[in-house]
C-alpha positions as CSV (number, residue, x, y, z in Angstrom):
1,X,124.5,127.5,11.6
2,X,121.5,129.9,11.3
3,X,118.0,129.3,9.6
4,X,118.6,131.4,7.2
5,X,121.1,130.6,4.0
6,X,122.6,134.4,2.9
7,X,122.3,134.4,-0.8
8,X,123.7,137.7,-1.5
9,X,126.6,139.5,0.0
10,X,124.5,142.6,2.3
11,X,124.7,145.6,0.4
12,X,124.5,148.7,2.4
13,X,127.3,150.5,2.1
14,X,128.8,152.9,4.9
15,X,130.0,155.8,2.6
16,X,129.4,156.9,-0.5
17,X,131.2,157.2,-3.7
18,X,133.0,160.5,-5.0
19,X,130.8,161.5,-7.9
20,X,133.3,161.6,-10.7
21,X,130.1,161.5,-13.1
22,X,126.4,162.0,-13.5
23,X,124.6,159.3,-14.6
24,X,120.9,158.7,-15.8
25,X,119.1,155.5,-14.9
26,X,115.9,153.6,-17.4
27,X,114.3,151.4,-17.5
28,X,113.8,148.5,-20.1
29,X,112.6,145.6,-21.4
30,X,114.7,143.2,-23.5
31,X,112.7,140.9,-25.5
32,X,114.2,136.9,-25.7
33,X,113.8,134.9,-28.9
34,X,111.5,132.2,-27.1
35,X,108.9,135.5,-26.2
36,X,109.8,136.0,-22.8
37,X,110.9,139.4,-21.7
38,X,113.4,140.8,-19.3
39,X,113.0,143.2,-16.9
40,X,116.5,145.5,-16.9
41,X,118.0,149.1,-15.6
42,X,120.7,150.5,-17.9
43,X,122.7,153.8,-15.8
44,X,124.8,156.0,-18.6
45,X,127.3,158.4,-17.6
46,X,125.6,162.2,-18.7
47,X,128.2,163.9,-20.9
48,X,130.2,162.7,-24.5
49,X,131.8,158.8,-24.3
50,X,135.3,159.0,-24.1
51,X,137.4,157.5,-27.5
52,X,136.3,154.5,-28.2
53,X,132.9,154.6,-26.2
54,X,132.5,153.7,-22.6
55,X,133.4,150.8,-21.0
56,X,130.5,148.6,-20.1
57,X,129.5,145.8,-17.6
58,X,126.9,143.6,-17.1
59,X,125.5,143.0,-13.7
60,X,123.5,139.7,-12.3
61,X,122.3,139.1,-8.8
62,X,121.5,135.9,-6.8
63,X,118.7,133.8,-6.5
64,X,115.6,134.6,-5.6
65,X,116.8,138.1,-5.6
66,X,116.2,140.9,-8.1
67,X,118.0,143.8,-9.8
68,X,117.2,146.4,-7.4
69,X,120.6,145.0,-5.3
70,X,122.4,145.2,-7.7
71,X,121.0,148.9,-8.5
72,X,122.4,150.1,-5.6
73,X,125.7,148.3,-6.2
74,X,126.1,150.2,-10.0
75,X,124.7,153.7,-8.2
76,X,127.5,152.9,-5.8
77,X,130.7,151.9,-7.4
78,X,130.1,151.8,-11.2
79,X,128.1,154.3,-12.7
80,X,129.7,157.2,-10.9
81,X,133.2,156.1,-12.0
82,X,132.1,156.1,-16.0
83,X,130.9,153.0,-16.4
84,X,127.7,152.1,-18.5
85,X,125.8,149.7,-16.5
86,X,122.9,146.8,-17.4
87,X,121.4,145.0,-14.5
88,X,118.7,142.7,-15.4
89,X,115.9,140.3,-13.0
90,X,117.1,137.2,-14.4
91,X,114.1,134.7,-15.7
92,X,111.7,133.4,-13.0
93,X,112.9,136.4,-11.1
94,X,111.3,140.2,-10.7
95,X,109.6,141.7,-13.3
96,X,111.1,139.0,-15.9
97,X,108.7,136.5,-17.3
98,X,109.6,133.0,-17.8
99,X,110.8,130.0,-15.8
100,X,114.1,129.6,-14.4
101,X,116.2,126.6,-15.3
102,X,119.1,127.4,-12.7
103,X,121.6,129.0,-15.7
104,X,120.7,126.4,-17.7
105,X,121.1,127.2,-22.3
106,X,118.6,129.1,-21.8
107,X,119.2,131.7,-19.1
108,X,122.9,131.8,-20.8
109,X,121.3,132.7,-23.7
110,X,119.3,135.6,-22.3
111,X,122.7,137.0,-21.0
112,X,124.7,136.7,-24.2
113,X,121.6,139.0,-25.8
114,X,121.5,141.3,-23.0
115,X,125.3,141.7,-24.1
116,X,124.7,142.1,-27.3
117,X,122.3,144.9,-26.2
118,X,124.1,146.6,-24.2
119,X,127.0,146.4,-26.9
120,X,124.4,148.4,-29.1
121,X,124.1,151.0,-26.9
122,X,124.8,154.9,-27.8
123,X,128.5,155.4,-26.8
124,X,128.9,151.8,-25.7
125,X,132.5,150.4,-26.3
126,X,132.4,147.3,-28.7
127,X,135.4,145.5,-26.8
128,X,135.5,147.1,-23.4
129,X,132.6,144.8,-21.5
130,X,132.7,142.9,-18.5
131,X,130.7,141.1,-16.3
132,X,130.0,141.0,-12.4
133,X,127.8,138.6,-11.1
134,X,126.8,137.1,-7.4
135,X,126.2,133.4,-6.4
136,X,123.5,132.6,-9.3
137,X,124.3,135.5,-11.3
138,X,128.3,134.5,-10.5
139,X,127.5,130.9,-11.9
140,X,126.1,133.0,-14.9
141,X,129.1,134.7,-15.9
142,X,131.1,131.9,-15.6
143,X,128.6,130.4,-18.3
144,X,129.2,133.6,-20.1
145,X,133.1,132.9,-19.9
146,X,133.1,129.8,-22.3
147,X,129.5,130.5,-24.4
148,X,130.5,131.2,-28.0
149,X,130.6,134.7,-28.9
150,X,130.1,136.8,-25.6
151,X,133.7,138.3,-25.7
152,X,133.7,139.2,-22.4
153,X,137.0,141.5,-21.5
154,X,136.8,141.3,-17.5
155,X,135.3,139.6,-15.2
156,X,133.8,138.8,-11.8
157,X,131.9,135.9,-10.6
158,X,131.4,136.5,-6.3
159,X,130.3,133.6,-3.9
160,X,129.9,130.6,-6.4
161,X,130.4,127.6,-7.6
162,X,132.5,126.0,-10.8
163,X,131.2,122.4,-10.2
164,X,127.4,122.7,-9.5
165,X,127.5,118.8,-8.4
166,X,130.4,119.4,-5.8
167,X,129.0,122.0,-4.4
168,X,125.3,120.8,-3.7
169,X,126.8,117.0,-3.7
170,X,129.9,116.7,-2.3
171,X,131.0,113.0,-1.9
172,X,127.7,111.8,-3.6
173,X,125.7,113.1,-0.4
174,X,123.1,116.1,-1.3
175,X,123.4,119.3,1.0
176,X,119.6,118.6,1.1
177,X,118.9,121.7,3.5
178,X,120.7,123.7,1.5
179,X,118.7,122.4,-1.8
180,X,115.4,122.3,-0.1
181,X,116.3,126.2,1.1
182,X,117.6,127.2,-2.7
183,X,114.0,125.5,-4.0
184,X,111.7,127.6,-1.9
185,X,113.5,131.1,-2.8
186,X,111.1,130.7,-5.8
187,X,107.3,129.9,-5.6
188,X,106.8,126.6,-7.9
189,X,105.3,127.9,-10.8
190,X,108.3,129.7,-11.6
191,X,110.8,126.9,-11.6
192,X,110.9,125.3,-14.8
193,X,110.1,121.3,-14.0
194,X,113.4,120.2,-14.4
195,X,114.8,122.0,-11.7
196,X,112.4,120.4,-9.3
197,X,113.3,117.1,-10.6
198,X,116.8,117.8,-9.7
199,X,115.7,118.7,-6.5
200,X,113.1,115.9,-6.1
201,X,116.1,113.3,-7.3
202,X,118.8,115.1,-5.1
203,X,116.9,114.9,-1.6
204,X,115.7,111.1,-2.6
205,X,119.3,110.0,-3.4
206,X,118.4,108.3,-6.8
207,X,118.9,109.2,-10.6
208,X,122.8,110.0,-10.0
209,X,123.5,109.9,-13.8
210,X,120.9,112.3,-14.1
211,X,122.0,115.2,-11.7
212,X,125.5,114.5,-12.4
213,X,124.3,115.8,-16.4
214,X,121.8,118.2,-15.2
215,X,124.8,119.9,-12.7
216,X,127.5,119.2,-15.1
217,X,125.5,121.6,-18.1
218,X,125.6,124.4,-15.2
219,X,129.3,123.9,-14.1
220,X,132.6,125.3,-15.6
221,X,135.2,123.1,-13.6
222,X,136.1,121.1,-17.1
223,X,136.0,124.0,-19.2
224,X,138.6,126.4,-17.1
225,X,141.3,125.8,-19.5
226,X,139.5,127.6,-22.3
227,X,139.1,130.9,-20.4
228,X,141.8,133.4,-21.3
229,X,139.6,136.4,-19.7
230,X,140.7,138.6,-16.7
231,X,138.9,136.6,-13.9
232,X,138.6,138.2,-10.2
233,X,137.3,135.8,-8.0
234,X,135.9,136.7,-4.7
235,X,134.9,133.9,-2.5
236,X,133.5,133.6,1.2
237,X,136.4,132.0,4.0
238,X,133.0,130.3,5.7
239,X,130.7,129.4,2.8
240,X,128.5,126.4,3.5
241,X,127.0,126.9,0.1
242,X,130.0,127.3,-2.1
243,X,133.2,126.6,0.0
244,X,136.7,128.3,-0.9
245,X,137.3,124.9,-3.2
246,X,134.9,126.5,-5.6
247,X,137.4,129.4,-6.5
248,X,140.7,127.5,-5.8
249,X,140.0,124.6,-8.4
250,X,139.3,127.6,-10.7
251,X,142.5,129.1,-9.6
252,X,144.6,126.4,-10.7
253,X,143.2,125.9,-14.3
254,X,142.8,129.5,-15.5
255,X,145.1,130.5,-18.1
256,X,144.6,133.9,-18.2
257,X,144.9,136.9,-15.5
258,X,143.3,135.9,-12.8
259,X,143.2,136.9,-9.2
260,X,141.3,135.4,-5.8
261,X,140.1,137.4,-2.8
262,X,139.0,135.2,0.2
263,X,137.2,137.0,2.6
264,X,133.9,137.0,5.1
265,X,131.4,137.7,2.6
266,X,128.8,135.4,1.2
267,X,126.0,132.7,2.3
268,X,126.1,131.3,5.7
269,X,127.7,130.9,7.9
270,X,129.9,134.6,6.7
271,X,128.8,137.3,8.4
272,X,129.2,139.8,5.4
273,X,130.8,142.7,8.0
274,X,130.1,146.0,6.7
275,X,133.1,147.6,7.0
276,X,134.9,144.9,4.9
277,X,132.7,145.6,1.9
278,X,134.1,149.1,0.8
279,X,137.3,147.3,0.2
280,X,136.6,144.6,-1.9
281,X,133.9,146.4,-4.1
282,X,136.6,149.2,-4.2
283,X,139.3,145.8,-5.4
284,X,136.4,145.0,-7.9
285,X,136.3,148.2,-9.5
286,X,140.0,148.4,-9.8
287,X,139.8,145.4,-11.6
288,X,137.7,146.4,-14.4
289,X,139.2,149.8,-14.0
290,X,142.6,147.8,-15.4
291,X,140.6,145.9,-17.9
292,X,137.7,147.9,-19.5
293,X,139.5,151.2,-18.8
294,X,143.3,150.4,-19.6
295,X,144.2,152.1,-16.4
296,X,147.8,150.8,-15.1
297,X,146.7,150.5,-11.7
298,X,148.9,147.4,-10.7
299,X,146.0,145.2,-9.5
300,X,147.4,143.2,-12.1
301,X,150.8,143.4,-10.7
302,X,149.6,142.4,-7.3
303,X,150.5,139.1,-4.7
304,X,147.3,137.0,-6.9
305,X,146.0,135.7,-3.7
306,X,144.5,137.6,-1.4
307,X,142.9,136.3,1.9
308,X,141.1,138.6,4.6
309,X,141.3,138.2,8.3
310,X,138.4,137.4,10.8
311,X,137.1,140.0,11.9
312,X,137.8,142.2,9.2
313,X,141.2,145.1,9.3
314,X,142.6,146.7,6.9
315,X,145.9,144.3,6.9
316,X,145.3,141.4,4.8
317,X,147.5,138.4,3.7
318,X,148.9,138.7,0.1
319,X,150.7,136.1,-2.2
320,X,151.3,134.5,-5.1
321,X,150.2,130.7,-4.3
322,X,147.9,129.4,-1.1
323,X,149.5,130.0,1.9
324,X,151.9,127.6,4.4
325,X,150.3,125.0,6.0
326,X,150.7,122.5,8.6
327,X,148.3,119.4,9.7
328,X,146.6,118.9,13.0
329,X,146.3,115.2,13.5
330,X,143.3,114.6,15.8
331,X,142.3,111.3,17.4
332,X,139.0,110.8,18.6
333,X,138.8,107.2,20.6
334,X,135.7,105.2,21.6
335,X,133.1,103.4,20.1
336,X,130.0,103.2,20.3
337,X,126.2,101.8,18.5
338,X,124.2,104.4,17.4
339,X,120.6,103.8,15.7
340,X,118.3,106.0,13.0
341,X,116.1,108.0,15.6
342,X,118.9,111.2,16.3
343,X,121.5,108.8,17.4
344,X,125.0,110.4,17.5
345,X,128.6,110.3,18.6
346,X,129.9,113.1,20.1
347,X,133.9,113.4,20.8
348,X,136.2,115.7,22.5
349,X,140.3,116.3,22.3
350,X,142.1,118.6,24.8
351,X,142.5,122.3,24.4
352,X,144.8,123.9,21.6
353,X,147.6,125.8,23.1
354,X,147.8,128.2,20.2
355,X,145.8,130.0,18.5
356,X,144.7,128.1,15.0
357,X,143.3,129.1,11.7
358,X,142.2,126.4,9.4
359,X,142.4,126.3,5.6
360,X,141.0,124.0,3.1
361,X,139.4,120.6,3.2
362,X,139.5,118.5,6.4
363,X,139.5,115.0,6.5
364,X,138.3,112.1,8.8
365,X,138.4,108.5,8.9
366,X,136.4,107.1,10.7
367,X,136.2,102.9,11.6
368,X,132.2,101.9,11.4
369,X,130.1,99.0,10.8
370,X,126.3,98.1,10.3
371,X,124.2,94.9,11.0
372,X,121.5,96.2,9.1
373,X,122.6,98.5,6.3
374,X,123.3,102.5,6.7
375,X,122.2,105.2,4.2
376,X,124.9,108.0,5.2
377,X,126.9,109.2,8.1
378,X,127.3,113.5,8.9
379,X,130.5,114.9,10.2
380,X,130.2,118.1,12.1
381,X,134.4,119.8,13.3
382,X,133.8,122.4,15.9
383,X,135.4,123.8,18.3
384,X,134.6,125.0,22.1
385,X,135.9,128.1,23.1
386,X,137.3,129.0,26.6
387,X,134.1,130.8,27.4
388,X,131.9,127.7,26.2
389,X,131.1,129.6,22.6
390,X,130.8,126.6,20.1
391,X,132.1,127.6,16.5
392,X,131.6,125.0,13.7
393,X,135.0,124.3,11.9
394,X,133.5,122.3,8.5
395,X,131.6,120.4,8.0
396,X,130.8,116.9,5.7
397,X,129.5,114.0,4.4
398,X,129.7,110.6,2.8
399,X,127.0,107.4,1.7
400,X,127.7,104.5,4.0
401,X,125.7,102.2,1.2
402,X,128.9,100.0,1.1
403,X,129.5,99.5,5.2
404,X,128.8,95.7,6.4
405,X,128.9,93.9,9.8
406,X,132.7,93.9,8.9
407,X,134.4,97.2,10.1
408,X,135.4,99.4,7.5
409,X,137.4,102.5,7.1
410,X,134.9,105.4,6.0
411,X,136.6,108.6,4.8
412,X,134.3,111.9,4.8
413,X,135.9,115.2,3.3
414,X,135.0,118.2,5.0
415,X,134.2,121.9,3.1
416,X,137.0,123.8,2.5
417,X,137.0,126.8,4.7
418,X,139.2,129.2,6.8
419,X,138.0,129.1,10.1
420,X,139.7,130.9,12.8
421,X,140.1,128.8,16.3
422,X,140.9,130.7,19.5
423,X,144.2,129.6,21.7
424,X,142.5,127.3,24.4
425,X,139.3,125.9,22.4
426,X,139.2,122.3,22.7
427,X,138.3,120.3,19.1
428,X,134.9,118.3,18.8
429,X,133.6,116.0,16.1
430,X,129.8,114.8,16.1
431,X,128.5,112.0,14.2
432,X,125.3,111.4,13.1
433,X,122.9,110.6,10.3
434,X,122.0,114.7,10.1
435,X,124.0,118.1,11.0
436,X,121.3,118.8,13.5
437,X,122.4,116.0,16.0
438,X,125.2,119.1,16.4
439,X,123.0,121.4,16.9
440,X,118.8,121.6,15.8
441,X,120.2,125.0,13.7
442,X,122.3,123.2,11.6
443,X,120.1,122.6,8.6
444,X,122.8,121.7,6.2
445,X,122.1,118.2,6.1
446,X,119.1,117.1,6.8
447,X,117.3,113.1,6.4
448,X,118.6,110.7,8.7
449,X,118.7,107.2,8.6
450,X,115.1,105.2,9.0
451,X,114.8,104.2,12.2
452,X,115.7,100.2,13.3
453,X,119.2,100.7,11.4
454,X,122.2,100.7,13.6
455,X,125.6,101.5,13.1
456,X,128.9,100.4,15.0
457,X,131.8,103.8,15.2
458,X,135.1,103.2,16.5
459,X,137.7,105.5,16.4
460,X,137.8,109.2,14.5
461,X,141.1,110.4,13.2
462,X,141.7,113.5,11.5
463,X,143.7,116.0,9.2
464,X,143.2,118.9,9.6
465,X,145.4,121.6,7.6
466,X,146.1,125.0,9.9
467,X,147.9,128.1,8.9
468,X,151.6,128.0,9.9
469,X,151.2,131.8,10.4
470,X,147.6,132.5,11.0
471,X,146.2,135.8,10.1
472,X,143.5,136.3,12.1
473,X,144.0,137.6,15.9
């Protein structure tokens, strides 16, 4: 995995869109009720609203990020197509004063007045207003989706989470690169205290009750039900920040229309291919072209599930539930004592004689012991290509708190991703108390154990769930 954690899908677009109307773009500020103001950019089509006023959408980038990103998405796919459009730098971010709480009340609250706003506007439609949003500004309009009030009539929340605490916590065991990464995005002084307590409690392992509430206030996962909007979600196939679970658990509650597009876009390890993005933002607009606009496009009408293939052509997989699968079992024998200073198991099965694409959550057993106590054990899935390449499959792991000198069966669920595996590439699994015994760029997970701990592992086995047709070639 790279040093670098992609918060926003790359937006540089290799064409431009047909001009179907002028626009004209100001600036504004947008006072809160607590003071603080926001920094925002409203583009309005030039020329009379059509019946009814235009259609409107709200736009919120990622963190760390600003609204100049999203700028250039509006100028690219909204504005020109007769959309009113309000981007605003969230609190803590930009131009915008304040402290950000990590769409906490607060920062929810600033959104449901910039839509009230925007609602005010000159030729704004009352009831035709959406919302797009990417990573923390996609965890935003999911906020949006169940705050009282906000009568949002599309939407589209990109790269992002529904449970905040499975995401950065998955099995009780912090992502603590990925935290530590997400921290420093902002300078300290403009994280409101809470959030670094979070962190702080996160990277220590302690106060569980207490992230579990502060992620929980954040999350949608147990409010799902409630949502009747449109909801396109778009998530990444490799996302170590938000895996494809993210969207699929969403998938499976909503009541309303709803639609998923998996493809390679979002934070690392997805490459975010240029010549992919003209299709999705193009799906996007058609989405709130059949929503805010009324048009009959059929996007509605469409296979609900939509995943790309790596690399990106035009051809993509359509249907209405997850696709066929089959499970790779995969034994890895041996055993062997490993202590806290970097020690690690590394394991290797003979070659695949097709070529494989993974999908969804792995998981692996694994038999292991301790004399002396063991905070948490890392399980890194790759696999070597013919030419010696190594690709990371998933990734996982689990607190060991509960191993003794008696051996116990220790079962780590890997991210959910769709990872394609070239014919002849032989499967290895590594570990360790940290992601980097794979490889010193894999900063996912971080802390090891102290050193003077040991640990006993005997044998691996895994299930891993494949494509029975895979997509990619």
């Amino acid at each position: 995995m790279g040093r670098r954690f992609l918060l926003l899908v790359a937006v540089f677009f290799a064409f431009q869109a047909s001009a179907a109307h002028a626009f004209t773009k100001t600036d504004h500020w947008l006072p809160m009720r607590d003071g603080v103001s926001l920094a925002a950019t409203l583009y309005a089509p030039d020329g009379a609203p059509p019946q009814g006023g235009w259609p409107a959408v709200l736009v919120l980038h990622g963190l760390g990020q600003d609204r100049s990103v999203m700028n250039a998405v509006a100028e690219a796919h909204l504005a020109p197509n007769g959309y009113v459009v309000l981007t605003v730098d969230a609190r803590g971010h930009g131009a915008s004063g304040g402290q950000s709480s990590l769409v906490g009340p607060r920062e929810v609250a600033d959104y449901a007045a910039a839509l009230l706003w925007l609602r005010l506007q000159p030729g704004v439609s009352d009831t035709r207003v959406g919302a797009l949003g990417f990573s923390l500004g996609g965890g935003s309009v999911w906020k949006l989706l169940t705050a009282p009030g906000t009568r949002l009539a599309a939407a589209v929340p990109v790269m992002t989470w529904t449970s905040l605490y499975d995401a950065l916590l998955p099995q009780g065991l912090a992502k603590s690169g990925l935290i530590a990464y997400f921290h420093n995005l902002l300078p300290p002084e403009r994280w409101d205290p809470a959030v670094t307590t979070f962190r702080d409690d996160a990277l220590q392992g302690r106060n569980d009750a207490a992230i579990r509430a502060f992620a929980a206030q954040r999350s949608v996962r147990g409010d799902l039900g409630r949502i009747r909007t449109p909801v396109f979600m778009l998530q990444g196939r490799r996302d170590y920040a938000f895996d494809m679970q993210e969207a699929l658990a969403a998938f499976g509650r909503l009541r309303g229309p709803k639609r998923i597009y998996l493809g390679d876009l979002g934070h690392a390890p997805s490459a975010n291919q240029p010549a992919e993005q003209p299709y999705y933002f193009g799906q996007i607009r058609m989405w709130f072209d059949r929503f805010l606009k009324g048009q009959l496009n059929g996007i509605d009408r469409r296979p609900r599930i939509e995943l790309a293939p790596d690399p990106w052509r035009s051809r993509t997989y359509q249907a209405s539930q997850v696709p066929a699968r089959r499970v790779l079992r995969l034994t890895f024998r041996g055993r062997r004592t490993i202590d806290g200073l970097g020690g690690k198991v590394v394991r290797t099965v003979a070659p695949t004689r097709r070529l494989n694409e993974t999908f969804g959550h792995a998981l692996v057993s694994v038999k292991a012991s301790t004399p002396t106590g063991w905070s948490h054990l890392v399980a890194v899935l790759s696999a070597i290509t013919p030419t010696g390449e190594e690709i990371v499959i998933s990734q996982g792991g689990a607190p060991t708190t509960t191993l003794r000198s008696t051996t116990r069966v220790l079962t780590i669920r890997l991210m959910s991703q769709a990872t394609r595996i070239p014919r002849g590439s032989r499967f290895r699994l590594t570990l360790a108390g940290a992601s980097t015994a794979q490889h010193p760029g894999n900063l996912l997970y971080l802390a090891g154990p102290d050193a003077g701990l040991r640990l006993s592992i005997g044998e691996a086995r895994m299930v891993l769930p494949v494509l029975r047709q895979p997509i990619s070639r």
